[in-house]
C-alpha positions, 0 to 999 in steps of 0.5 A: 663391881670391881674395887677399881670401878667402884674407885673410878664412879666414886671419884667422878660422882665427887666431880659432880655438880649432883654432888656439889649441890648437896648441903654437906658438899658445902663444907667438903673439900671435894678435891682432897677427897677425890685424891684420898680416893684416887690414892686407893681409899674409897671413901663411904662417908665423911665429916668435915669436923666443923665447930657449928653455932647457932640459936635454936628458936623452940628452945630458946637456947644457943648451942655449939657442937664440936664434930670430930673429922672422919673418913670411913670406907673401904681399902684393899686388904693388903695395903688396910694394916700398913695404912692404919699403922701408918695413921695411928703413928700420927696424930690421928686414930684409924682402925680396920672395923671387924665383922661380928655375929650380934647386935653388940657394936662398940662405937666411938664417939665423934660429937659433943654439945661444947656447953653441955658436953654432953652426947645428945644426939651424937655421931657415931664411929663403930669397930666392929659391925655385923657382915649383914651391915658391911655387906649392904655398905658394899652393896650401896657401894655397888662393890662385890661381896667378894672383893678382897677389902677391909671397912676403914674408920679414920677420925681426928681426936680433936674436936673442930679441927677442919679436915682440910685444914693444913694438920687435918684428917685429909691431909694425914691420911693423904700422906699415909697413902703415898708413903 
């Protein structure tokens, strides 16, 4: 499929109550990625970047993880670079994943145990991947190979800041749209 049909499914399957009644859906605010989506940003993947407490009963132990927010997907070439520009000016980081040859990614860090602060089990942001990942990213997306699009990665470097909140990731990368 073309970029903007990809863009039309993507923002009604958001809409949807399949959507909603996933679990990650309940910390999502669907209406801010259904307009980062609409302004021209298909979203592949998202983290809200929530702060989660809990107890976990084989070990005994309480935990805190901190996520980072993050929004990864794909944009038309000719608006990737002004956009990336226009997030790396705020106080967010975005960047435009380059396809490499090998199995070498370079990756970013996006979650830590606060207590330990350690990366067991950590989320991760990649710079580079290889054109077989992206290509089967653009075919789980149902977009054409050929389509003029350049992988995103957008992350907020501040541990438990909320996407949606008033400063948050969606917020920021909204504006960076419509400027």
């Amino acid at each position: 499929m073309k970029f903007k049909e990809v863009q039309k499914n993507i923002i009604s399957y958001l809409s949807s109550e399949e959507f909603k009644s996933r679990e990650d859906a309940q910390t999502t605010n669907t209406d801010l990625l259904i307009e980062i989506n609409k302004l021209g940003f298909i979203t592949e993947n998202s983290q809200e970047g929530v702060i989660q407490k809990g107890y976990n009963k084989e070990t005994k132990l309480s935990y805190e993880i901190h996520e980072r927010a993050y929004v990864t997907g794909f944009m038309l070439k000719d608006k990737a670079l002004d956009f990336v520009n226009k997030i790396n000016n705020s106080n967010k980081v975005a960047f435009i994943v380059s396809e490499c040859s090998d199995e070498k990614y370079i990756y970013v860090s996006i979650s830590k145990n606060s207590k330990t602060n350690e990366f067991k089990g950590d989320t991760k942001l990649y710079t580079s991947l290889s054109s077989e990942i992206i290509n089967a990213i653009k075919k789980d997306m149902k977009l054409n190979k050929s389509e003029n699009i350049e992988f995103i990665c957008c992350f907020d470097p501040v541990y438990g800041r909320k996407a949606s909140s008033k400063y948050g990731l969606y917020k920021t990368i909204i504006d960076s749209l419509k400027a």
